[in-house]
FITIRO-683067 format. One record per atom (N, C-alpha, C, O, CB): chain; x, y, z; residue number from 1; residue in one letter. Coordinates in Angstrom, 1 decimal, decimal comma. Glycine has a CB too. Example, Ala and Ser with C-alpha at 12.3 -4.5 7.8 and 13.67 -1.06 7.14 Angstrom:
2
<node chain="A" xx="13,2" yy="-5,7" zz="7,8" n="1" res="A"/>
<node chain="A" xx="12,3" yy="-4,5" zz="7,8" n="1" res="A"/>
<node chain="A" xx="13,2" yy="-3,3" zz="7,8" n="1" res="A"/>
<node chain="A" xx="14,2" yy="-3,3" zz="8,5" n="1" res="A"/>
<node chain="A" xx="11,3" yy="-4,5" zz="9,0" n="1" res="A"/>
<node chain="A" xx="12,8" yy="-2,2" zz="7,1" n="2" res="S"/>
<node chain="A" xx="13,7" yy="-1,1" zz="7,1" n="2" res="S"/>
<node chain="A" xx="12,9" yy="0,0" zz="7,9" n="2" res="S"/>
<node chain="A" xx="13,4" yy="1,1" zz="8,0" n="2" res="S"/>
<node chain="A" xx="14,1" yy="-0,6" zz="5,7" n="2" res="S"/>
END
This chain:
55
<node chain="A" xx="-16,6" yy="11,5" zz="35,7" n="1" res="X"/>
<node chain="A" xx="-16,2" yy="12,3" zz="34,6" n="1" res="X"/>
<node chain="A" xx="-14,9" yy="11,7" zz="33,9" n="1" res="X"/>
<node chain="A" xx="-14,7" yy="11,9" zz="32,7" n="1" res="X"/>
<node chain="A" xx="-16,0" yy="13,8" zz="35,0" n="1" res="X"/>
<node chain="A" xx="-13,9" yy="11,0" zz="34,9" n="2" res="X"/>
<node chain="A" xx="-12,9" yy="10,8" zz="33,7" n="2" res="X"/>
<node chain="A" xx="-13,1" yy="9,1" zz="33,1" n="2" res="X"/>
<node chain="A" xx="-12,3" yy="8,4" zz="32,7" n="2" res="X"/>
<node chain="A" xx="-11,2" yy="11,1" zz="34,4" n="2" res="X"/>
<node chain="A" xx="-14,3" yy="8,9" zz="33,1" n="3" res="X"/>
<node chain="A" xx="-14,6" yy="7,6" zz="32,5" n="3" res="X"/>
<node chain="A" xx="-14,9" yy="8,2" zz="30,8" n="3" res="X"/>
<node chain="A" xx="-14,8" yy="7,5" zz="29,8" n="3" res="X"/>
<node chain="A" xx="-16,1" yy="6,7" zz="33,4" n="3" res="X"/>
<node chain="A" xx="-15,2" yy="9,4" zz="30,8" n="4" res="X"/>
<node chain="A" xx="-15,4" yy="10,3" zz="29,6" n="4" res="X"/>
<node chain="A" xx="-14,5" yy="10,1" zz="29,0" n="4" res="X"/>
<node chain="A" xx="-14,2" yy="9,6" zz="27,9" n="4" res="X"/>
<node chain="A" xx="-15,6" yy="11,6" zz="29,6" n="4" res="X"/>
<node chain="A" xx="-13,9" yy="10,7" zz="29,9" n="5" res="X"/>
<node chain="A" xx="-12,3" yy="11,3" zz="29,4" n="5" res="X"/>
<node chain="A" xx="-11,2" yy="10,1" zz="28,6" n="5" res="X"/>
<node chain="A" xx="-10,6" yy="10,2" zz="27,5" n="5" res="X"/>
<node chain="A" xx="-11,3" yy="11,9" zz="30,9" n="5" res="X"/>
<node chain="A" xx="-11,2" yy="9,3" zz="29,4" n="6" res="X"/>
<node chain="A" xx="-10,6" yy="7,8" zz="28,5" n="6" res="X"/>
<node chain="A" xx="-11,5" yy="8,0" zz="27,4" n="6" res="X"/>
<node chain="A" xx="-11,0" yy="8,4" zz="26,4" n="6" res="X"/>
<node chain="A" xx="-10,7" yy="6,0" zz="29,4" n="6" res="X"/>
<node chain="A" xx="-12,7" yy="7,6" zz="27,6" n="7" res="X"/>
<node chain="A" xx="-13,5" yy="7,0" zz="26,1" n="7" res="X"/>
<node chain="A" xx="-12,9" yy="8,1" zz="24,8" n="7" res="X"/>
<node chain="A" xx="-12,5" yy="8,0" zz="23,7" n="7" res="X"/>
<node chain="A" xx="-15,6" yy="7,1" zz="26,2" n="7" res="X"/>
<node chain="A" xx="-13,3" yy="9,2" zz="25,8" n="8" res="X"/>
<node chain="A" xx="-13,0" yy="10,2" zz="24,5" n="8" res="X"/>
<node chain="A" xx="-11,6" yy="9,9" zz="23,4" n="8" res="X"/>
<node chain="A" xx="-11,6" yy="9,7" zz="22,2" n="8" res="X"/>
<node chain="A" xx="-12,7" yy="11,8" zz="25,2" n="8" res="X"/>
<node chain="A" xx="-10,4" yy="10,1" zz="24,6" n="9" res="X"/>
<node chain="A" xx="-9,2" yy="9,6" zz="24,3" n="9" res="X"/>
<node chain="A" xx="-9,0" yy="8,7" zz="23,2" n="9" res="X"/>
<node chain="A" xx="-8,6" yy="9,0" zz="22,1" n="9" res="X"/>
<node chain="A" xx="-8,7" yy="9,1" zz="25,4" n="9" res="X"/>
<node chain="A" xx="-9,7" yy="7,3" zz="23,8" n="10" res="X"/>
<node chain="A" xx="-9,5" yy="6,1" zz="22,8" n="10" res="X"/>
<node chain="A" xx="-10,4" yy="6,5" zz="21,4" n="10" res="X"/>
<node chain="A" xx="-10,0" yy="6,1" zz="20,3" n="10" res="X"/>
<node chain="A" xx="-10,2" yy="4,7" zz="23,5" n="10" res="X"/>
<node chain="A" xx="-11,5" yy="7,3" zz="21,8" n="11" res="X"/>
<node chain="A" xx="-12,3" yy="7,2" zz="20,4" n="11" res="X"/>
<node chain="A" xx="-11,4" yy="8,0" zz="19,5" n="11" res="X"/>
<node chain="A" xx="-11,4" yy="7,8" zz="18,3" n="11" res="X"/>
<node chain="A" xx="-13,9" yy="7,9" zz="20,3" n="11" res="X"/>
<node chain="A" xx="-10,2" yy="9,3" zz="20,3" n="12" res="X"/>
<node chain="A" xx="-9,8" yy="10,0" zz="18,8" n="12" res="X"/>
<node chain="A" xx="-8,8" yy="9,3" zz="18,4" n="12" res="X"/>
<node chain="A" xx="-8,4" yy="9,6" zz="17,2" n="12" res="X"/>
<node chain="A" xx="-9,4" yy="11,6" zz="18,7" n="12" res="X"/>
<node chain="A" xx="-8,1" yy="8,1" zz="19,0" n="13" res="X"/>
<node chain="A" xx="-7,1" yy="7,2" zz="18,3" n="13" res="X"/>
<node chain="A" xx="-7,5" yy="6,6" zz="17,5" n="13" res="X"/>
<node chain="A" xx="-7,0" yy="6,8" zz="16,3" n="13" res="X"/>
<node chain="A" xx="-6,6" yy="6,5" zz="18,9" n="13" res="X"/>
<node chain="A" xx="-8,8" yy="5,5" zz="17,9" n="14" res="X"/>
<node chain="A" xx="-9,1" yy="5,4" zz="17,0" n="14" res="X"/>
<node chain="A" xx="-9,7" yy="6,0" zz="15,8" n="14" res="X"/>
<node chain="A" xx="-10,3" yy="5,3" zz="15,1" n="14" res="X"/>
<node chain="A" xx="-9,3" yy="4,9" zz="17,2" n="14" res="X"/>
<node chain="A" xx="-9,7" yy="7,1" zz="15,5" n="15" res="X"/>
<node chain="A" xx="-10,2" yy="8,2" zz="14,6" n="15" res="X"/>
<node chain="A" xx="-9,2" yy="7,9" zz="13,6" n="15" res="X"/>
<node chain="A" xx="-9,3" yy="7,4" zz="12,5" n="15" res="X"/>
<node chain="A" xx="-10,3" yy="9,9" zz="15,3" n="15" res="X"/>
<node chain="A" xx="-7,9" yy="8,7" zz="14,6" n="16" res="X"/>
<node chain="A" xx="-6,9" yy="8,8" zz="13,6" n="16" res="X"/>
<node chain="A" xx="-6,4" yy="7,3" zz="12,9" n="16" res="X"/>
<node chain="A" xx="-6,0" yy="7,2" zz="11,8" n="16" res="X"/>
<node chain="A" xx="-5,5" yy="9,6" zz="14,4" n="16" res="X"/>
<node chain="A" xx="-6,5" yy="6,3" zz="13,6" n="17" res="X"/>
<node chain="A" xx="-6,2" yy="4,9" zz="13,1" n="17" res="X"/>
<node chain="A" xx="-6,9" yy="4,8" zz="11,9" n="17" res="X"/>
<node chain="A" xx="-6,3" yy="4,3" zz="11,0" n="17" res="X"/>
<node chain="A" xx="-6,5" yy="3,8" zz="14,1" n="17" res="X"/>
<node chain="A" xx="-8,0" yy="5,2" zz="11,8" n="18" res="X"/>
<node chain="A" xx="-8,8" yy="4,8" zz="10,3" n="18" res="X"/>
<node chain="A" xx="-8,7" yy="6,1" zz="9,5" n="18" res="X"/>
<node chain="A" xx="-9,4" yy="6,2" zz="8,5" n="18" res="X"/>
<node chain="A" xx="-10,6" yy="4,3" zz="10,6" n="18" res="X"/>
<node chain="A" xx="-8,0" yy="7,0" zz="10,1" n="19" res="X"/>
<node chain="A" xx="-7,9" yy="7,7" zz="8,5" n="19" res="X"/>
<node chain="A" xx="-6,2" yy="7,5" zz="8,5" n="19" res="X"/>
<node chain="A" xx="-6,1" yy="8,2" zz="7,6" n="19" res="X"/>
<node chain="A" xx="-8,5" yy="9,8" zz="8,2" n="19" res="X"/>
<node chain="A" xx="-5,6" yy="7,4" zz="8,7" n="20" res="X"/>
<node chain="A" xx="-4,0" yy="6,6" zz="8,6" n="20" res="X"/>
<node chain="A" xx="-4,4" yy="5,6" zz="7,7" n="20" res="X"/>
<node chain="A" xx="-4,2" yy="5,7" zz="6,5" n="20" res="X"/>
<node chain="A" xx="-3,3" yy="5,9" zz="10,3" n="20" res="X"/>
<node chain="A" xx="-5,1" yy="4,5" zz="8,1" n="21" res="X"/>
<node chain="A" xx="-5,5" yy="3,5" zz="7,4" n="21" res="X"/>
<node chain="A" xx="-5,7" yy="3,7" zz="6,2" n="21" res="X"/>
<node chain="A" xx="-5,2" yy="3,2" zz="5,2" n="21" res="X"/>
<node chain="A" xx="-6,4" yy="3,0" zz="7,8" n="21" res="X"/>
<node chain="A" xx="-6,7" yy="4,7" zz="6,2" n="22" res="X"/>
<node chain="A" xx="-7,6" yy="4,9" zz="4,6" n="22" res="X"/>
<node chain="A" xx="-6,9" yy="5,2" zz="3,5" n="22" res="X"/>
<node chain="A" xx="-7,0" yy="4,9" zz="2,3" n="22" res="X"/>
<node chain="A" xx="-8,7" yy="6,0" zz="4,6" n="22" res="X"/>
<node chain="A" xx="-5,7" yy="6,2" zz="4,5" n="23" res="X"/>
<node chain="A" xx="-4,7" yy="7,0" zz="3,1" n="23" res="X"/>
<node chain="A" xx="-3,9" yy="6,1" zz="2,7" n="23" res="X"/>
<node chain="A" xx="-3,5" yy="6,1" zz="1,6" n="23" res="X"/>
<node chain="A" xx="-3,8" yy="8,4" zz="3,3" n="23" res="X"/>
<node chain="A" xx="-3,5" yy="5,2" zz="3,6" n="24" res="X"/>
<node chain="A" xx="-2,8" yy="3,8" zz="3,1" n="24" res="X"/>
<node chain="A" xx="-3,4" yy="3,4" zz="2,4" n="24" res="X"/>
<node chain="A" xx="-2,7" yy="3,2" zz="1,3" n="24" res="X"/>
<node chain="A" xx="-2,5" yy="2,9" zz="3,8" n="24" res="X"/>
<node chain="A" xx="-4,7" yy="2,9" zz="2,3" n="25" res="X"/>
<node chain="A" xx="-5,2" yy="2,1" zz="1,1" n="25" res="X"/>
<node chain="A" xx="-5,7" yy="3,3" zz="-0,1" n="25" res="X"/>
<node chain="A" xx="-5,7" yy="3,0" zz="-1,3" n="25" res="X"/>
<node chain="A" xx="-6,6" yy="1,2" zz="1,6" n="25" res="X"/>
<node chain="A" xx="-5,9" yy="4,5" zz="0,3" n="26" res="X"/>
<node chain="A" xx="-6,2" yy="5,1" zz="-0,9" n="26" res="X"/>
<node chain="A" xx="-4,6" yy="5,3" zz="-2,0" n="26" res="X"/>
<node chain="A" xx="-4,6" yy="5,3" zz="-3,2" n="26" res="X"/>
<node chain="A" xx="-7,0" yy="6,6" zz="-0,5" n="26" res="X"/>
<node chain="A" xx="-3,8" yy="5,5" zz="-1,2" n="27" res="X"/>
<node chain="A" xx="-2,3" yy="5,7" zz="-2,1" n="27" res="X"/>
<node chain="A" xx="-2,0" yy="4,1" zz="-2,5" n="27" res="X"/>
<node chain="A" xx="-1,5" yy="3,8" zz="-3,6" n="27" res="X"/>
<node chain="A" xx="-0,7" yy="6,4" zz="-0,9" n="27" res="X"/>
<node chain="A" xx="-2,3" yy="3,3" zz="-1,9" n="28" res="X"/>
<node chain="A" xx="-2,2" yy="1,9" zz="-2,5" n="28" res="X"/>
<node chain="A" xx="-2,9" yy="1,7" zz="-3,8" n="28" res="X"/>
<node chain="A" xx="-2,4" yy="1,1" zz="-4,8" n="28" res="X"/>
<node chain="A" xx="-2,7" yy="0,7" zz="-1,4" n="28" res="X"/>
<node chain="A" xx="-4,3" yy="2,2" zz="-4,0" n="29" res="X"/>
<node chain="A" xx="-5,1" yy="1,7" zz="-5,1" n="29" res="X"/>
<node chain="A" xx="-4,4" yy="3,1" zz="-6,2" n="29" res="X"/>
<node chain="A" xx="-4,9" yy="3,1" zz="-7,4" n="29" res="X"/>
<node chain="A" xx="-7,2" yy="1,6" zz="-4,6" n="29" res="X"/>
<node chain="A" xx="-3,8" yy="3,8" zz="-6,0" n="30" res="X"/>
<node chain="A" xx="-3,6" yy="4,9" zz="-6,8" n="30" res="X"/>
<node chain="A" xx="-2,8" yy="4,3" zz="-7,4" n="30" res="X"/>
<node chain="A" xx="-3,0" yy="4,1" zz="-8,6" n="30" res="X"/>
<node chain="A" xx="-3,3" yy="6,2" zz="-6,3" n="30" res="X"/>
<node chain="A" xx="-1,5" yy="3,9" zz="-6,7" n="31" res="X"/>
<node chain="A" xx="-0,1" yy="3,6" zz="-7,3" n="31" res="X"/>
<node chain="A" xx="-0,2" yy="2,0" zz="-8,1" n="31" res="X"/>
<node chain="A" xx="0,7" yy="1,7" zz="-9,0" n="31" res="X"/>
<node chain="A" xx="1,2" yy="3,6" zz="-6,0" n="31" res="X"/>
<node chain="A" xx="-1,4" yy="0,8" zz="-7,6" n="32" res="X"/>
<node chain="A" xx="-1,5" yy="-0,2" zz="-8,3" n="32" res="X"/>
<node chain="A" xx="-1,5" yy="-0,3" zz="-9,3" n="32" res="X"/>
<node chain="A" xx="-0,6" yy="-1,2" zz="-9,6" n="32" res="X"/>
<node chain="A" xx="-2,2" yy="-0,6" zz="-8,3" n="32" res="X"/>
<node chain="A" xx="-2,1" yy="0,3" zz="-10,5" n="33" res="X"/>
<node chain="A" xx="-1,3" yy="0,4" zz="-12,1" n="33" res="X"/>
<node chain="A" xx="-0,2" yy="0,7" zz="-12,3" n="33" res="X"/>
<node chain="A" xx="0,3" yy="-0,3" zz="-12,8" n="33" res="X"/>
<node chain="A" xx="-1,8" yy="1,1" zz="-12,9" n="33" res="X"/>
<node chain="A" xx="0,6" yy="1,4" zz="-12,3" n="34" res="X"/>
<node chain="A" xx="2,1" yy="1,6" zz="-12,1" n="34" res="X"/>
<node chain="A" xx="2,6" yy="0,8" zz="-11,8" n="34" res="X"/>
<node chain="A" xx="3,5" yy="0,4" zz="-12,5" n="34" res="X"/>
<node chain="A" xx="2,5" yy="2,3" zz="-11,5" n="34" res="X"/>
<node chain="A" xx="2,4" yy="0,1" zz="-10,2" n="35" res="X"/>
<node chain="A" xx="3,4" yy="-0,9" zz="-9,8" n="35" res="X"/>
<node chain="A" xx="2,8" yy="-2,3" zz="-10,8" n="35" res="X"/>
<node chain="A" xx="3,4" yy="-3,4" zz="-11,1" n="35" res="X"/>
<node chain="A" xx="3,3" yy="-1,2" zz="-7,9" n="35" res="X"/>
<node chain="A" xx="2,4" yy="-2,1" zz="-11,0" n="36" res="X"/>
<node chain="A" xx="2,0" yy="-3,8" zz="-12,3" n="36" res="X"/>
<node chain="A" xx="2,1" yy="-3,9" zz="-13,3" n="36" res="X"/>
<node chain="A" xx="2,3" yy="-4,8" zz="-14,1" n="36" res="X"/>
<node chain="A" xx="0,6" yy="-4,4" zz="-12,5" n="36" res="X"/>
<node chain="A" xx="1,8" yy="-2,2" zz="-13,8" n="37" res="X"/>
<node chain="A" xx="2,9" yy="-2,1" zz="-15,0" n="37" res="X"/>
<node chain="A" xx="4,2" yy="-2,2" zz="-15,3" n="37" res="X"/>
<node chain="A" xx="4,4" yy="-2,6" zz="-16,4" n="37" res="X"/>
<node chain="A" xx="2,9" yy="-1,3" zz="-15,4" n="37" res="X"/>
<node chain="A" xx="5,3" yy="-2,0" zz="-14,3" n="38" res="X"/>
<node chain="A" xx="6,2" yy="-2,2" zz="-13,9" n="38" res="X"/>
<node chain="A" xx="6,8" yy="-3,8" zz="-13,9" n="38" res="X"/>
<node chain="A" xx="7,7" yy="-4,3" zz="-14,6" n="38" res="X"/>
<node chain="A" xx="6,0" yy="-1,6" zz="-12,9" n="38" res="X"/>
<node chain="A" xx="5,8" yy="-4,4" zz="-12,8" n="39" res="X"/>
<node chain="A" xx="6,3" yy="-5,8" zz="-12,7" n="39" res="X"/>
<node chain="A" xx="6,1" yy="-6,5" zz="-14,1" n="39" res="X"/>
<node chain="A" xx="6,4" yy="-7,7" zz="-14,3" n="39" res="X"/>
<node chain="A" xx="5,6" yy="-6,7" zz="-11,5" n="39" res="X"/>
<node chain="A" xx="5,6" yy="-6,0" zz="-14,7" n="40" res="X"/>
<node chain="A" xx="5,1" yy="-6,7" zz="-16,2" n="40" res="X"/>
<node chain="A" xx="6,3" yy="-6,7" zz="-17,2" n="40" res="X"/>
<node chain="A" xx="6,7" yy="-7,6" zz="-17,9" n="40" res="X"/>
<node chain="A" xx="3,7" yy="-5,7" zz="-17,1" n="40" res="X"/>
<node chain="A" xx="6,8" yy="-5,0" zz="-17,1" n="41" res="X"/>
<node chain="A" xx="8,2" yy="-4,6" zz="-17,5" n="41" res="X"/>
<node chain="A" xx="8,9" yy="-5,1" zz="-17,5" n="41" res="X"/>
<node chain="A" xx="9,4" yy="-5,7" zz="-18,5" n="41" res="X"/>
<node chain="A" xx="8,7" yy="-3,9" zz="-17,1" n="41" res="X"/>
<node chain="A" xx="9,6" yy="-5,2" zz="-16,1" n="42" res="X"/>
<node chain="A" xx="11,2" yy="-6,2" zz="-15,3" n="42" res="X"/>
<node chain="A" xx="10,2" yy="-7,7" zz="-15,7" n="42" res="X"/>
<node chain="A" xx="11,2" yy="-8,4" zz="-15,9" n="42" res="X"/>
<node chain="A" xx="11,8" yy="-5,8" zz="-12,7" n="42" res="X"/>
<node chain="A" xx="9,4" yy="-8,3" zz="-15,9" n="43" res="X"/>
<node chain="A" xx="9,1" yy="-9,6" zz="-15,9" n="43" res="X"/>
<node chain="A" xx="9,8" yy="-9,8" zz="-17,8" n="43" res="X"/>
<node chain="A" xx="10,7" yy="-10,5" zz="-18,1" n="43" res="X"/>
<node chain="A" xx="7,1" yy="-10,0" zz="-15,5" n="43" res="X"/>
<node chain="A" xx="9,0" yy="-9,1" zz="-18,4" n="44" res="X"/>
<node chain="A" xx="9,2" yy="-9,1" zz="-19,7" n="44" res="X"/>
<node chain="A" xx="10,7" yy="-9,2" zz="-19,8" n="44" res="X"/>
<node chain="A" xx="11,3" yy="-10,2" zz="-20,0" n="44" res="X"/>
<node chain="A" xx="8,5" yy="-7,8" zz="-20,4" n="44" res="X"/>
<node chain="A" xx="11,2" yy="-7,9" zz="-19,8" n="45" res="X"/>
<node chain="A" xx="13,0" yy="-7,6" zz="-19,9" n="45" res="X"/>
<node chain="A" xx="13,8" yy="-9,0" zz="-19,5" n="45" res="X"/>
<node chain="A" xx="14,6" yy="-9,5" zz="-20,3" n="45" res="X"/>
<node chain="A" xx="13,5" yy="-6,2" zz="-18,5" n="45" res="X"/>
<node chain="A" xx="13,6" yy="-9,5" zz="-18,2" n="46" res="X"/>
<node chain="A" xx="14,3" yy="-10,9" zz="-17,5" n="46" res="X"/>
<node chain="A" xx="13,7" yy="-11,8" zz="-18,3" n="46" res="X"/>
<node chain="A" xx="14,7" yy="-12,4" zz="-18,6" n="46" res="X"/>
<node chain="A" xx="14,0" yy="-11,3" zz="-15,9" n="46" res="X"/>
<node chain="A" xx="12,9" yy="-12,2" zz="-18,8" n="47" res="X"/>
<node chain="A" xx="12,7" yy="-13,2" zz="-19,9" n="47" res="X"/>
<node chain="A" xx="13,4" yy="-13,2" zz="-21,1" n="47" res="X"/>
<node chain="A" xx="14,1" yy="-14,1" zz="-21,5" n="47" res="X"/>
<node chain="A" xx="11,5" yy="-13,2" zz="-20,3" n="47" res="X"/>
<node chain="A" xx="13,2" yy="-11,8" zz="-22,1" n="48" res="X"/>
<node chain="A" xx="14,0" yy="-11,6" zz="-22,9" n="48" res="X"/>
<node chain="A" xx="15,6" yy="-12,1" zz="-22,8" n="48" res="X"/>
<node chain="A" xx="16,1" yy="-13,0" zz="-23,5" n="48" res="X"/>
<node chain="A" xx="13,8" yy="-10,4" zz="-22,9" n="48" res="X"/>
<node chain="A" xx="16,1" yy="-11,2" zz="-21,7" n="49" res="X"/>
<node chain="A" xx="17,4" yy="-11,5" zz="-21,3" n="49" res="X"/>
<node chain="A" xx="17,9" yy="-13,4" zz="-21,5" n="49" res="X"/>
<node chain="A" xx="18,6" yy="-14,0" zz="-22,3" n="49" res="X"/>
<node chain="A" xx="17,5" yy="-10,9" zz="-19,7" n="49" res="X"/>
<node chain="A" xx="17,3" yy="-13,9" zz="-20,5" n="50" res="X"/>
<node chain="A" xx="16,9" yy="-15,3" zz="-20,3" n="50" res="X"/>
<node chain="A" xx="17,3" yy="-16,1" zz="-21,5" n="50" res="X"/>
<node chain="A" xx="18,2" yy="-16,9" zz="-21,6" n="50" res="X"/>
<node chain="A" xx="15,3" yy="-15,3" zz="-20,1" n="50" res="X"/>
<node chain="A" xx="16,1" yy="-15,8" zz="-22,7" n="51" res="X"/>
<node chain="A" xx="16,4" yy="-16,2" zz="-23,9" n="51" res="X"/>
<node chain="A" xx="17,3" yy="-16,3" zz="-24,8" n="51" res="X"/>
<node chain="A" xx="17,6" yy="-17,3" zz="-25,6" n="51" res="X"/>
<node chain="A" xx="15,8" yy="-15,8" zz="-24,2" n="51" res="X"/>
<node chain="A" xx="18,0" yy="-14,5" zz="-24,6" n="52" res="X"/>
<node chain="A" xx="18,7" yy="-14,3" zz="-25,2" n="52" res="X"/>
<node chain="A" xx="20,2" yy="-14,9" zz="-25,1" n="52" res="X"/>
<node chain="A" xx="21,2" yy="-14,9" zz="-26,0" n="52" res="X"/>
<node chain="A" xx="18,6" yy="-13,4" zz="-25,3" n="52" res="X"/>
<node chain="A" xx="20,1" yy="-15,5" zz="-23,8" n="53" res="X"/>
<node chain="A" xx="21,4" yy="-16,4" zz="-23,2" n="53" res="X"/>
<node chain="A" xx="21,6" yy="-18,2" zz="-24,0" n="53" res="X"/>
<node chain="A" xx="20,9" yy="-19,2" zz="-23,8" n="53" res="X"/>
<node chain="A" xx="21,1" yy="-16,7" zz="-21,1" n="53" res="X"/>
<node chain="A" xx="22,5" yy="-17,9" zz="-24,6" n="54" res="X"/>
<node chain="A" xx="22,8" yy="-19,3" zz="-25,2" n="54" res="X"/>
<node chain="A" xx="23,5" yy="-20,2" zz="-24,4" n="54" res="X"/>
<node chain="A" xx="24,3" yy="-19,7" zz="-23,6" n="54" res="X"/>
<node chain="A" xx="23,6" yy="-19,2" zz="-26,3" n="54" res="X"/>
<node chain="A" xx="23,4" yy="-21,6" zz="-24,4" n="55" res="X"/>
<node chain="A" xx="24,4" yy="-22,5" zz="-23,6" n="55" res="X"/>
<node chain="A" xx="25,1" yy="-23,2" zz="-24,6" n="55" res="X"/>
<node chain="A" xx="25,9" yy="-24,0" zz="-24,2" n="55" res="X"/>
<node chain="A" xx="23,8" yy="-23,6" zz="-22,7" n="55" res="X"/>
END
């Protein structure tokens, strides 16, 4: 019986491991437009700046 008992164990870790996981990737694909809109932003702005520097 406690050969169950481990399996069980390991199976609900790994349970929780893949929904830990999932909400990581689901908050990752949520916030991807934002964060790239962003880097597009500060990319844009630092160029500007860049330019606007005379030697």
């Amino acid at each position: 019986m406690k050969r169950f008992s481990k399996a069980q164990s390991t199976l609900e870790y790994v349970i929780i491991l893949a929904a830990v996981v999932g909400a990581i990737i689901a908050v990752a694909a949520a916030l991807k437009p934002k964060l790239e809109g962003g880097y597009d932003t500060l990319g844009t702005t630092m160029k500007d700046k860049v330019e606007s520097v005379s030697f």
